[in-house]
C-alpha positions, 0 to 999 in steps of 0.5 A: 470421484473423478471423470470418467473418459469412455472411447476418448469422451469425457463423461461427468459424475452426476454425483458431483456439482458441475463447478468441481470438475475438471476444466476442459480444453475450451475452458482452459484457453477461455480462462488463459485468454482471460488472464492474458487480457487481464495481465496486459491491461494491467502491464501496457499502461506501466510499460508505456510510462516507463518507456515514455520516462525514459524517451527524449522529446523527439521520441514523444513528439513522433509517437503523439504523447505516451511512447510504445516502441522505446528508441532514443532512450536516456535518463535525462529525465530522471537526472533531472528530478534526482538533481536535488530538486523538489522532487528528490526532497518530496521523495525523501520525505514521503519516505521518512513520513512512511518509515515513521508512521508505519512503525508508529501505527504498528507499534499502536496496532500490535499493544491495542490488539495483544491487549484486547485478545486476553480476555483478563484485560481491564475494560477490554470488552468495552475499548473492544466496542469503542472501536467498533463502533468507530468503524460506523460513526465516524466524527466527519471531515470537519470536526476532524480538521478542527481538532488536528488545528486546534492541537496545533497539527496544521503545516507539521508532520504529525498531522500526516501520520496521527489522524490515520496511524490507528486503523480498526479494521488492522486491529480486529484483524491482529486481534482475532489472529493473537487471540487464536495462538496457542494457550498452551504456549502462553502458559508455558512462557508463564510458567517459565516466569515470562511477563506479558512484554515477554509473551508478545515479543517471545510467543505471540509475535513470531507465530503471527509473523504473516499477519504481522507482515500484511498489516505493516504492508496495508500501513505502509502502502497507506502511507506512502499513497496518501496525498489527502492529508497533505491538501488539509493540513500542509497545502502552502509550504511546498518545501514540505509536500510528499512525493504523492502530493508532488505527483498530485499538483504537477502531474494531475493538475498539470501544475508548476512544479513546487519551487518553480516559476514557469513550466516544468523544470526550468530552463536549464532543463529545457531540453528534457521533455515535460511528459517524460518528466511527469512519467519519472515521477509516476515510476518513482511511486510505484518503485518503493511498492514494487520492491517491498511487495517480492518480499512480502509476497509469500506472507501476503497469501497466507496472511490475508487468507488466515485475517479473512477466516479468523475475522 
């Protein structure tokens, strides 16, 4: 039952719980006035960096640091860190290790959880606790380092991408999802003759298609931030580094860059200012994101909301 209005009042049904009536006027300009607060803490901050990116050295020095108001704009900044550099290298490579290690860690995570989800699976019960009781009892930073150098991980790649490819949580959360599909869809592709290769890639798959996206999101935005890995296995050889690690030493250190000897990035740029320099690598992070999210945005909702019940 809905509200009742009486001579221009709005009277509330008893029999309904406070919480589930409509909003009122004041309610509403209280919860807009919220989310404008909370949509420009978020949203001012990413504006001043990629305005102050994009503004030359007079414009930082008359606004004392981080620009608001854009003028005397140029991509000096960016022609710079895009010259070939080590930034346009540890862009290349955080690419490459995020391109690599998500189809990795999906392909591990996709077999580990379809195996797990059919109950006729060998031993799926006792891998299925293995697993979980990894997400309590980890082996602990060092004999995890010891293990990667032992096998030789230190300065290569693999050691950015093995260590983490596989995360439980990911596998749970595609496990419940597979083991909900349909029975009679997975009977039908049986008595069509259709193997268990067939099953996932015909049946299971492109049922989990929102899921499926979430996940490989989780993996990729894993990968692509991750700088960690990169201090522990790979600290010396900055020909290596990533595009976070970059951001890391020079923007949050206030670091040389890799490659250089004095500040910044040399004197052949010593036109272009060092905080609109720091600012266009912070952009050149948040842009792979920013162009992956819009399309992965309308399974994101409806993904995450069927791992959380089905979880």
């Amino acid at each position: 039952m809905s509200t009742l209005s009486l001579g221009g009042t709005r009277r509330r049904n008893s029999d309904r719980p406070i919480w589930e009536e409509p909003p009122t006027a004041a309610g509403q300009a209280a919860k807009g006035t919220v989310l404008t607060l909370i949509v420009l803490v978020i949203l001012v901050p990413m504006y001043s960096v990629v305005v102050t990116s994009l503004s030359n050295q007079a414009s930082i020095n008359d606004a004392g640091g981080m620009v608001l108001v854009p003028h005397g704009l140029t991509l000096s900044a960016y022609r710079t860190i895009l010259s070939g550099g080590p930034v346009a290298r540890a862009l290349i490579v955080s690419l490459a290790i995020t391109l690599v290690g998500t189809v990795f860690s999906m392909v591990v995570s996709v077999l580990c959880a379809y195996g797990l989800s059919r109950s006729r699976s060998l031993g799926h019960r006792f891998v299925l606790m293995l697993l979980i009781v990894t997400m309590f009892v980890s082996a602990g930073l060092i004999p995890t380092y010891l293990v990667v150098v032992g096998l030789g991980g230190y300065d290569s790649y693999w050691a950015l991408i093995i260590p983490s490819s596989v995360s439980v949580f990911n596998i749970l959360v595609l496990r419940s999802f597979y083991s909900g599909t349909a029975s009679e869809l997975i009977d039908a592709a049986r008595m069509d003759g259709a193997n268990e290769w067939r099953i996932l890639w015909s049946v299971v798959l492109p049922t989990s298609r929102a899921v499926t996206a979430v996940v490989t999101l989780f993996y990729a935005v894993g990968y692509w931030n991750s700088f960690f890995n990169v201090m522990l296995y790979m600290p010396v050889d900055s020909q290596k580094w990533p595009l976070q690690y970059v951001l890391y030493e020079y923007v949050n250190l206030g670091m040389n860059m890799p490659g250089q000897t004095n500040s910044g990035f040399g004197s052949g740029h010593s036109q272009t200012a060092p905080l609109s320099l720091q600012m266009a690598v912070v952009v050149l992070t948040l842009i792979p994101v920013l162009i992956a999210f819009p399309f992965l945005q309308k399974h994101l909702g409806k993904g995450m909301l069927t791992g959380a019940i089905k979880g």
